[in-house]
C-alpha positions as MATLAB code, in Angstrom:
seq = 'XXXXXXXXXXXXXXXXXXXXXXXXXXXXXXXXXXXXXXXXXXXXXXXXXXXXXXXXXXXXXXXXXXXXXXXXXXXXXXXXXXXXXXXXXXXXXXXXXXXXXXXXXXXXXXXXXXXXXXXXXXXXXXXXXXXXXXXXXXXXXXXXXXXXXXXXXXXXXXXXXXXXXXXXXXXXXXXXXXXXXXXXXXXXXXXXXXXXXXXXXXXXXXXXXXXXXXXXXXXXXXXXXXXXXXXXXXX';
ca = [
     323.618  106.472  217.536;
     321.665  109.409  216.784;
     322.965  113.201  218.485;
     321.511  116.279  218.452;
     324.289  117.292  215.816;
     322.799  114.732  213.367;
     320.476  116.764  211.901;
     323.336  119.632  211.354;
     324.977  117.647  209.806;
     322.506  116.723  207.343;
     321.697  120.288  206.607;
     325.447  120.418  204.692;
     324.100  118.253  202.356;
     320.873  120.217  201.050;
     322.695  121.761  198.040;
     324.204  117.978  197.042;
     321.055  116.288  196.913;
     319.222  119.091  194.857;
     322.533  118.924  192.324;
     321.822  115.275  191.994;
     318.387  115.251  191.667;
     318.935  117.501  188.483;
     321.581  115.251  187.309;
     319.084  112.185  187.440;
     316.614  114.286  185.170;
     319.025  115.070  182.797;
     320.664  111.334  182.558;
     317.240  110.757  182.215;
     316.676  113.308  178.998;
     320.429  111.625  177.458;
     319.312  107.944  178.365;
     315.938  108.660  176.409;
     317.824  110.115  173.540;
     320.454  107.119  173.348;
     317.580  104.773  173.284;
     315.729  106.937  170.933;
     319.043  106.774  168.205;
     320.020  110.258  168.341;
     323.476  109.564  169.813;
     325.595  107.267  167.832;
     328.036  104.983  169.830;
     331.547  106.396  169.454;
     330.074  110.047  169.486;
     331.571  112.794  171.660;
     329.780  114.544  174.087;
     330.166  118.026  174.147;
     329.835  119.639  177.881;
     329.426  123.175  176.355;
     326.655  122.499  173.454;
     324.603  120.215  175.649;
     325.073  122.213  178.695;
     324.001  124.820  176.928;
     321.182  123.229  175.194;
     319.513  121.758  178.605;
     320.749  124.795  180.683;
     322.687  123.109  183.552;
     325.964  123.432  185.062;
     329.089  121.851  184.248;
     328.987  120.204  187.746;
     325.003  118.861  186.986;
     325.774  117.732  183.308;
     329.468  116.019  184.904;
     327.258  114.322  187.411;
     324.812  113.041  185.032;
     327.615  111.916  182.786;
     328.667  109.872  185.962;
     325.875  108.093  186.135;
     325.107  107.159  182.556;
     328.914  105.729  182.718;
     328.057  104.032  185.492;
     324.962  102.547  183.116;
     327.470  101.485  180.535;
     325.980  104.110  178.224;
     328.738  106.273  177.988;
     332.629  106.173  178.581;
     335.142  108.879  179.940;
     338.785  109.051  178.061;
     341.130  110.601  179.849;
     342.564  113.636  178.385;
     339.911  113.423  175.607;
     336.270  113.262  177.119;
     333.585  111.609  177.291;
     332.163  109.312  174.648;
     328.901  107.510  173.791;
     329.929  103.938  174.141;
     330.633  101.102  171.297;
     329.024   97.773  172.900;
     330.996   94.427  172.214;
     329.569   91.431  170.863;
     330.039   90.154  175.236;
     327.708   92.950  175.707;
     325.042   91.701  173.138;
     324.905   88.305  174.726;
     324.808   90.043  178.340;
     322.432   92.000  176.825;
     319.916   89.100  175.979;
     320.580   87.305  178.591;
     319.063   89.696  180.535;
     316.155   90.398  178.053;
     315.179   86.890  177.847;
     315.047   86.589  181.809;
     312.845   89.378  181.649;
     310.556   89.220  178.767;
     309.627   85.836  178.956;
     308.930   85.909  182.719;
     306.705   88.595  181.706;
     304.836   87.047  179.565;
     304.811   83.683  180.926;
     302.012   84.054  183.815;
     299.236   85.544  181.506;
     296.031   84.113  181.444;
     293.442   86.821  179.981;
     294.025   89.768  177.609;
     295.999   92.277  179.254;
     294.852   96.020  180.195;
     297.535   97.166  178.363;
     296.910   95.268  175.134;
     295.639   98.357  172.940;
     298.936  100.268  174.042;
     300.865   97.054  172.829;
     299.011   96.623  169.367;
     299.832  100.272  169.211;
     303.608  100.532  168.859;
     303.012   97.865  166.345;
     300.471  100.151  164.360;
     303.894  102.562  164.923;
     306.019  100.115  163.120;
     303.844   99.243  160.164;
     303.557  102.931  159.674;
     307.501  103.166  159.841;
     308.005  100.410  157.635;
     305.463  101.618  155.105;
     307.560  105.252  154.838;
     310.801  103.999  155.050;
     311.674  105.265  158.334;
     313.942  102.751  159.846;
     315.253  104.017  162.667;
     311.932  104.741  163.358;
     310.591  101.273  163.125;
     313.217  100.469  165.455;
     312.247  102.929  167.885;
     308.768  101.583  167.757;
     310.449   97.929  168.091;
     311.939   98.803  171.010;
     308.402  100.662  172.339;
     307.010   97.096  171.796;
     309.283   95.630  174.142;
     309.201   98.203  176.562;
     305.240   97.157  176.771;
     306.287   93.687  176.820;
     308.295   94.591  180.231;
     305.551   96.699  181.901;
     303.974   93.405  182.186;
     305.364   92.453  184.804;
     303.707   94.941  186.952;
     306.975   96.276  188.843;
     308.848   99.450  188.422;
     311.808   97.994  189.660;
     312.182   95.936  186.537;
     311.030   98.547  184.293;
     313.398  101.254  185.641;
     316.349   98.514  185.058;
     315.597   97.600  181.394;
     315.076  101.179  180.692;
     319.260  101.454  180.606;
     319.523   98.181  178.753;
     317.081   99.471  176.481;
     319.717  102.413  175.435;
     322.406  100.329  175.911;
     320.659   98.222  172.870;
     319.781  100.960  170.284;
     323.654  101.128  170.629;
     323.940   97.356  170.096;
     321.370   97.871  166.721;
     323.922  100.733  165.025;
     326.205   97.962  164.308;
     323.547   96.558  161.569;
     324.786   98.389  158.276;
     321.503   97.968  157.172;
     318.796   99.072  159.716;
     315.865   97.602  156.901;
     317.825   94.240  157.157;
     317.417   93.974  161.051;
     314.183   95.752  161.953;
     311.737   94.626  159.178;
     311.856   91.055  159.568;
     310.870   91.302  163.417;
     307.293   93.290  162.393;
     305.733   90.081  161.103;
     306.876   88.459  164.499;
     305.791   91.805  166.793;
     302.208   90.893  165.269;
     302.432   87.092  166.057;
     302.637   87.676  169.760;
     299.542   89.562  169.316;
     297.674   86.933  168.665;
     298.300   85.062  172.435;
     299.179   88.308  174.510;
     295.394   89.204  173.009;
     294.267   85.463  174.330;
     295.790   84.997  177.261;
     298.175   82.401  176.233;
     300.899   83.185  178.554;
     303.263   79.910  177.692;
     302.404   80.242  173.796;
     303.641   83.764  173.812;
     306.946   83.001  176.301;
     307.625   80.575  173.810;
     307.127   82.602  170.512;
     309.193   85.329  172.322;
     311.908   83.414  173.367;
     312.597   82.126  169.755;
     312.366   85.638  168.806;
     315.042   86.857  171.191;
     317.236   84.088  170.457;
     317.092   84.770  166.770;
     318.050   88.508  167.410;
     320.817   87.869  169.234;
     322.287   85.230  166.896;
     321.773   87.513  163.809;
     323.904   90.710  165.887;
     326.248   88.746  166.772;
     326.569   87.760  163.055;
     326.467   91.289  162.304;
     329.777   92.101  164.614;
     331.358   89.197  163.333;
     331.024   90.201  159.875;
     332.143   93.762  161.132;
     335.366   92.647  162.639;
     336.383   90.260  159.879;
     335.925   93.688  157.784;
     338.305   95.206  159.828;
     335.544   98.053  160.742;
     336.048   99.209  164.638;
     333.388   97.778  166.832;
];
């Protein structure tokens, strides 16, 4: 039941909803740089240097750090602090589990070009270019750009806002590749394959091509933490 005190009430709350809305801009600004490869999983997060460097409060940067653990992105240790997190091989086959669900639903109803095609061939200009200098972590930022096209297919911001924290969660899953060449490289030839229907229309052709492609990625990480763990290396 609404009273008259309702909106009183309300009015105590002014200064916690400005605090978060700051907090969601910077998770925002940390997500972006986890997904861009600037963080490395296992990292520490200083509270000082960053605060410093964005110039927000402890309270903004704690709540921000709430909500990327919340995202899986990063982890708080008692005593210690809080830590960029190190995905498992369960999280890699969450991971694409989810992607697959997503990607090829978005590609499956196409039936002309879409408007978005140039930005697509694009990112995959990017790559090349990446590939072609020897920027690898580069070429995987541009990898992911490809997909992140892929999923702005689907025409819903919903979806798009909820693979933007898988898509930081996986440039944490791709550090576990000792050799970024080894992993990225081989998926250009197969970025410009799916050209060729996304540019046609040929929605099932390309949910087809791009659900081989996922499946392939996922089987060669969780090689990659297999190998890891027989190595003893800490995952």
């Amino acid at each position: 039941m609404v009273t008259d005190e309702s909106p009183l009430g309300l009015e105590a709350d002014r200064g916690l909803l400005s605090r978060t809305s700051t907090a969601e801009r910077v998770a925002g600004v940390l997500r972006t740089r986890i997904a861009e490869g600037f963080f490395l999983p296992g990292s520490r997060l200083s509270e000082q240097d960053i605060g410093n460097a964005l110039g927000v409060s402890r309270n903004t940067l704690r709540e921000s750090f709430r909500l990327l653990t919340h995202e899986r992105l990063l982890t708080h240790e008692l005593n210690r602090g809080v830590f960029v997190r190190v995905p498992t091989v369960d999280d890699v086959r969450d991971i694409y589990r989810v992607r697959k669900l997503v990607e090829c639903a978005a590609v499956r109803g196409i039936t002309e070009r879409p408007a978005s095609y140039d930005k697509i061939t694009a990112t995959v200009a990017e790559g090349d270019e990446a590939a072609e200098t020897g920027r690898w972590q580069d070429l995987g930022t541009a990898n992911i750009r490809f997909h992140s096209e892929i999923v702005a297919l689907t025409g819903s911001e919903r979806v798009v806002e909820l693979m933007q924290g898988l898509t930081a969660e996986l440039r944490l899953v791709f550090h576990v590749m000792a050799d970024p060449r080894r992993f990225h490289e081989r998926y250009l030839p197969r970025n410009r394959e799916l050209l060729g229907p996304l540019g046609e229309g040929d929605g099932r052709r390309a949910e087809k091509l791009l659900a081989a492609y996922l499946s392939d990625a996922e089987a060669q990480l969780v090689e990659a933490y297999s190998e890891r763990s027989a190595d003893g290396a800490s995952l």
